[in-house]
C-alpha positions in Angstrom: -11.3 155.8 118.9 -13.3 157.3 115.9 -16.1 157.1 117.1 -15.0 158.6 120.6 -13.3 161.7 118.7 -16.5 162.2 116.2 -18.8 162.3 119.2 -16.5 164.2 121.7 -13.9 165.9 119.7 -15.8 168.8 118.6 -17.6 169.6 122.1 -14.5 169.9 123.6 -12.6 171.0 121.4 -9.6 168.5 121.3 -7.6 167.5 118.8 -7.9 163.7 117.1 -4.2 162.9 118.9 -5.7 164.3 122.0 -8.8 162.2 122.0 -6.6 158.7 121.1 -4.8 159.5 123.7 -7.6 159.9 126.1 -9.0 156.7 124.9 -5.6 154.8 125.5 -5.5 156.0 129.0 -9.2 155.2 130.0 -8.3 151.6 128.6 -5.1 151.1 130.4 -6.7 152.1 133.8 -9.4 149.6 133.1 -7.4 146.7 132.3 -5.1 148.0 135.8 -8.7 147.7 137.4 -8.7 144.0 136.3 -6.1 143.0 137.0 -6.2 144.6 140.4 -9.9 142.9 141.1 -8.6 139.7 139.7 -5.4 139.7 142.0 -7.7 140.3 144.9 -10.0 137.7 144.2 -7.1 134.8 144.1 -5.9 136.6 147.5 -9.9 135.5 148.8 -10.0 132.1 147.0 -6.5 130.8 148.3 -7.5 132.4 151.6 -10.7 129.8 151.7 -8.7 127.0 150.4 -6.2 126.9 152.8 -9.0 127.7 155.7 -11.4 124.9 154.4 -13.8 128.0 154.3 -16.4 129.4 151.9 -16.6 132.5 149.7 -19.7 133.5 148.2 -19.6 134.2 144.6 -22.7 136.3 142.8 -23.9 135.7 139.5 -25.3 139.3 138.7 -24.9 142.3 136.5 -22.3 145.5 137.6 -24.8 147.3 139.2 -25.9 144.5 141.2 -22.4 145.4 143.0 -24.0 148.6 144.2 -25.3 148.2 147.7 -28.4 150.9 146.6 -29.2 148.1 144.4 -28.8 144.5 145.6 -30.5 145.6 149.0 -27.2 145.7 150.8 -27.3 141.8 150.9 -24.2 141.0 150.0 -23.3 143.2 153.0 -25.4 140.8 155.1 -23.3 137.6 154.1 -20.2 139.9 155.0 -21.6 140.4 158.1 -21.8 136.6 158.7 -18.3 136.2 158.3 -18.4 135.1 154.3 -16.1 137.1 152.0 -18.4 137.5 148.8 -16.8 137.8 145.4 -17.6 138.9 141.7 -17.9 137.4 138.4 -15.3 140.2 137.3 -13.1 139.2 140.3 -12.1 135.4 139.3 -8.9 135.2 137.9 -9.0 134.7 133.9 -5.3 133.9 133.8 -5.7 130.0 131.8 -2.9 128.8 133.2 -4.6 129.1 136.6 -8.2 127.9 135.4 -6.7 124.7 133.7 -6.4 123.4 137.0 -10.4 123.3 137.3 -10.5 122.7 133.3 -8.0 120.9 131.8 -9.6 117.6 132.1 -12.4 119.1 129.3 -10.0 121.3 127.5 -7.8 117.7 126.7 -10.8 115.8 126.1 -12.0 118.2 123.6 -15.4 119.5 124.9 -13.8 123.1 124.9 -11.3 124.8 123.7 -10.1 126.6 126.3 -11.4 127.3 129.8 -13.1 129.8 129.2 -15.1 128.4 126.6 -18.8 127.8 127.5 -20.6 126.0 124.2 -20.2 122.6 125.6 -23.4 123.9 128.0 -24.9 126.9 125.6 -23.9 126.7 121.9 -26.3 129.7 120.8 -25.7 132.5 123.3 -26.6 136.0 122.7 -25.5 138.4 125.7 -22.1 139.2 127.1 -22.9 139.0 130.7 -25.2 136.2 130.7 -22.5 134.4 129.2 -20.5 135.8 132.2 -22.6 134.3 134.7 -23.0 130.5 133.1 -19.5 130.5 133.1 -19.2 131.6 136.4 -21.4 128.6 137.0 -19.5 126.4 135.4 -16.7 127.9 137.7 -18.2 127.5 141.0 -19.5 123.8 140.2 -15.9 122.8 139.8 -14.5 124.7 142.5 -15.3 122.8 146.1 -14.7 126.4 148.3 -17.8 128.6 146.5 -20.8 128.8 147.4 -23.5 130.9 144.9 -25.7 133.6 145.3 -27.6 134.0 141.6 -29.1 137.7 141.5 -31.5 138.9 138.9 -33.8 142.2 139.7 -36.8 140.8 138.1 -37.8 136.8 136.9 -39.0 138.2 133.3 -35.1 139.8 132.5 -32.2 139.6 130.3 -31.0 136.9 132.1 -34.7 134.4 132.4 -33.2 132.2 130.0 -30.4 131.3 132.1 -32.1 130.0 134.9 -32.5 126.7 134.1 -29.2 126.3 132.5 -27.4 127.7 135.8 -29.5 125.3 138.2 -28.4 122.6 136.1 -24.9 123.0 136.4 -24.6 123.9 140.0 -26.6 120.6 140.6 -24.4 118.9 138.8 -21.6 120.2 140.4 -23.6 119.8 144.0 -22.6 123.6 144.5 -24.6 125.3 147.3 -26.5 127.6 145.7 -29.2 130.5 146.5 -31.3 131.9 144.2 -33.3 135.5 144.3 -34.4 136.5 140.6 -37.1 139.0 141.7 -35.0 141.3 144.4 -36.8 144.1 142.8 -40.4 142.9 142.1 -41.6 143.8 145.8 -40.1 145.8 149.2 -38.1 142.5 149.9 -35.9 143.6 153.1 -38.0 141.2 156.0 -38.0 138.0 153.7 -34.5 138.3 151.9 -33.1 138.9 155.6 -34.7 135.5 156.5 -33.7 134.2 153.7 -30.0 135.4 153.9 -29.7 134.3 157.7 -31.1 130.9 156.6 -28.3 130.1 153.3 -25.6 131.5 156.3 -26.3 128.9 158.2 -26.3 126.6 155.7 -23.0 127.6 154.4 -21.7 127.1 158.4 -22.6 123.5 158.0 -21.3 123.3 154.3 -17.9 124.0 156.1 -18.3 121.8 158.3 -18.4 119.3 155.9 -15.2 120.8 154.0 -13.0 120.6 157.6 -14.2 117.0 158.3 -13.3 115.8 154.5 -10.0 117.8 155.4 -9.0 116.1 158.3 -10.2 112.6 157.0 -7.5 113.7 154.1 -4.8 114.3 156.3 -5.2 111.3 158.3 -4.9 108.9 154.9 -2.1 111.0 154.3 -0.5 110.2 157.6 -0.8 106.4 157.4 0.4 106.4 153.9 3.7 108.3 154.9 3.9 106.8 158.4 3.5 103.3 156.3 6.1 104.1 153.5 8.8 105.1 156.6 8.5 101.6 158.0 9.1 100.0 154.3 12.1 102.1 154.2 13.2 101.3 157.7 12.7 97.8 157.0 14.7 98.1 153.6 17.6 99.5 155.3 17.7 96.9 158.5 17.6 94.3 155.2 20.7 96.1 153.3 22.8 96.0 157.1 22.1 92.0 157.1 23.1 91.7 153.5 26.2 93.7 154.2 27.2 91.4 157.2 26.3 88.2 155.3 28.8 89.1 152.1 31.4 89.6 154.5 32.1 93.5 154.1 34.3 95.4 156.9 32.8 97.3 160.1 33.8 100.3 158.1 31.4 100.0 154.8 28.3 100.1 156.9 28.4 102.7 158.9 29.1 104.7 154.8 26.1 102.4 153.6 23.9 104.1 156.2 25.4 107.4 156.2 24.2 107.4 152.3 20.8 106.0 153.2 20.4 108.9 155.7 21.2 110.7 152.6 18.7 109.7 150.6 15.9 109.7 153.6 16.9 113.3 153.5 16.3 113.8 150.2 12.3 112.1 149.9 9.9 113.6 148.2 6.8 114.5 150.5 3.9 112.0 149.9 1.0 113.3 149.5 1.8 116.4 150.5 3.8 115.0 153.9 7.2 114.9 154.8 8.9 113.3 157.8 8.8 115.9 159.8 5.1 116.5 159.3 4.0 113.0 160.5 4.1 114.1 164.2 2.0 116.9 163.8 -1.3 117.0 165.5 -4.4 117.9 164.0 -7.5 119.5 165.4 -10.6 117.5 165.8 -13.6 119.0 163.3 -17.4 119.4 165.0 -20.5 117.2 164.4 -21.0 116.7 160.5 -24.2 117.9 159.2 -26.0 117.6 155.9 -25.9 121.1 153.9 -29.4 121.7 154.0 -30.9 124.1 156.4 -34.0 122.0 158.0 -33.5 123.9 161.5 -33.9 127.0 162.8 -30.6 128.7 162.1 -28.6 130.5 164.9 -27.9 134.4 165.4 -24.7 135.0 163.0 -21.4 136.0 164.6 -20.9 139.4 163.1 -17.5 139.6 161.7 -16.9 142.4 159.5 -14.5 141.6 156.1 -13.8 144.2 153.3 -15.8 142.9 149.7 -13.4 141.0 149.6 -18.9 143.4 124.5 -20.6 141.2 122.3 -21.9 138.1 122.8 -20.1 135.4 121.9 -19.1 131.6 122.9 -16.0 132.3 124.7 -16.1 134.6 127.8 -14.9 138.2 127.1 -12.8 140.4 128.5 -14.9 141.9 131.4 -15.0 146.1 131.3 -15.4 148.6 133.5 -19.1 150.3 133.0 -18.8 152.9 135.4 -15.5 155.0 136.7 -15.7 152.9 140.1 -16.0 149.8 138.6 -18.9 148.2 140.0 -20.9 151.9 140.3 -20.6 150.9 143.8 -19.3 153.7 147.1 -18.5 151.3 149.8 -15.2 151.9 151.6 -14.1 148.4 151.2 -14.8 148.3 147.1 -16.1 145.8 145.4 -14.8 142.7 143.8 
């Protein structure tokens, strides 16, 4: 705020309350801008999850958001029916990440999820710590697929590269890389390339649906299995009833209160009774994730998109007034 009112104050002639409250404003719309993109974003990721689909996250700096500069190919993903999402965009509620960290966070490699110096101790920029986190991210999450963008190989961000391939190996993320977007007049090659990682991310579905359905199918027998134990237990408690002599009248209440507590299982797995007759659809051919064959025309579908440096992730801001510098319709996120 000082340093806002000693540069601005006297130019425009406001008063020191008038500036603080300037400054209060701009900071409250940014952290509504957040939490907006951030909302958003879990909208997209519990969309994919529930959808076995894919959403294509992009490691890159705010501008790189801005279709002028990216080359409009995050458009061209869009276009292929992949809703594309932003560093800024993932939800940095801890609550929500434990469910992707809390394994490391208990074990003591970090110290919250958000925490990034069990992969890079000694960082030294804000959003390159941004983006190995987002790696980190992606390699846990099994519906994001990457797209790593730098403008040119010899940037802020070269000594990342490594680290990032690394952990999206480990995590055996798919992943596209194109550090050098800027180096030549890219628009034949990256359009090859982008139609080629779109097919690729087709067949990386593919292989979510068919683990999907093989799920649902163990879940099915396991139910289906535990309803016969139970029918079998209560056929056992009838004979039992007979055999110690009890009237016509206590078995018909012993059953009534089984009913009762058939009513009142929990769902295995994830499956109740009633589920166990539904039908599932059949999934295609699976196909390994990489592209070796010529890949298809896309189906054009189009979706809206949908500090200091430090060793825990910061608090993203807002660099520009729309956020990403970006003037699509849709916005960015």
């Amino acid at each position: 705020k000082q340093q806002m009112f000693q540069t601005w104050g006297e130019r425009l002639r406001m008063t020191r309350d008038e500036s603080d409250f300037a400054v209060d404003q701009g900071l409250e719309a940014i952290n509504w801008f957040t939490r907006d993109l951030e909302r958003r974003g879990m909208e997209i990721l519990d969309e994919v999850e529930s959808q076995n689909r894919v959403a294509l996250l992009v490691l890159g700096r705010p501008y790189h958001a801005d279709p002028g500069l990216n080359h409009e190919i995050l458009e061209q993903f869009q276009e292929c029916g992949f809703p594309v999402l932003t560093i800024r965009s993932i939800p940095k509620d801890v609550a929500w990440l434990n469910r992707w960290f809390e394994r490391d966070v208990k074990g003591g490699v970090i110290e919250s999820p958000l925490d990034i110096r069990d992969v890079w101790p000694e960082n030294f920029s804000s959003n390159s710590v941004q983006k190995v986190w987002a790696a980190k991210f992606a390699a846990r999450h099994p519906n994001i697929a990457v797209l790593d963008l730098s403008s040119f190989k010899c940037g802020h961000d070269a000594p990342t590269y490594g680290l990032i391939d690394s952990i999206i190996k480990a995590g055996k993320t798919p992943y596209m890389a194109l550090h050098d977007i800027d180096a030549n007049k890219p628009s034949g090659s990256i359009a090859i390339r982008v139609k080629t990682y779109a097919y690729t991310l087709s067949r990386y579905e593919e292989k979510l649906r068919e683990e999907a359905g093989r799920r649902s199918e163990l879940e099915q027998r396991i139910a289906s299995r535990r309803q016969e134990l139970i029918a079998a237990r209560r056929t056992q408690l009838q004979q039992l009833a007979v055999e110690a002599g009890n009237s016509d009248e206590e078995i018909p209440m012993m059953t009534a209160a089984f009913g009762r507590y058939l009513d009142e299982e929990e769902a295995v797995m994830g499956v109740t009774r009633e589920s166990l007759g539904r039908e599932y659809a059949s999934s295609g051919p699976l196909h390994e994730t990489a592209a070796d064959i010529a890949p298809p025309e896309p189906v054009l579908v189009q979706l809206g998109i949908g500090g200091s440096s430090g060793s825990t992730l910061p608090v993203l801001s807002l660099s520009t007034a729309g956020g990403c510098g970006s003037s699509c319709a849709g916005g960015c996120y």
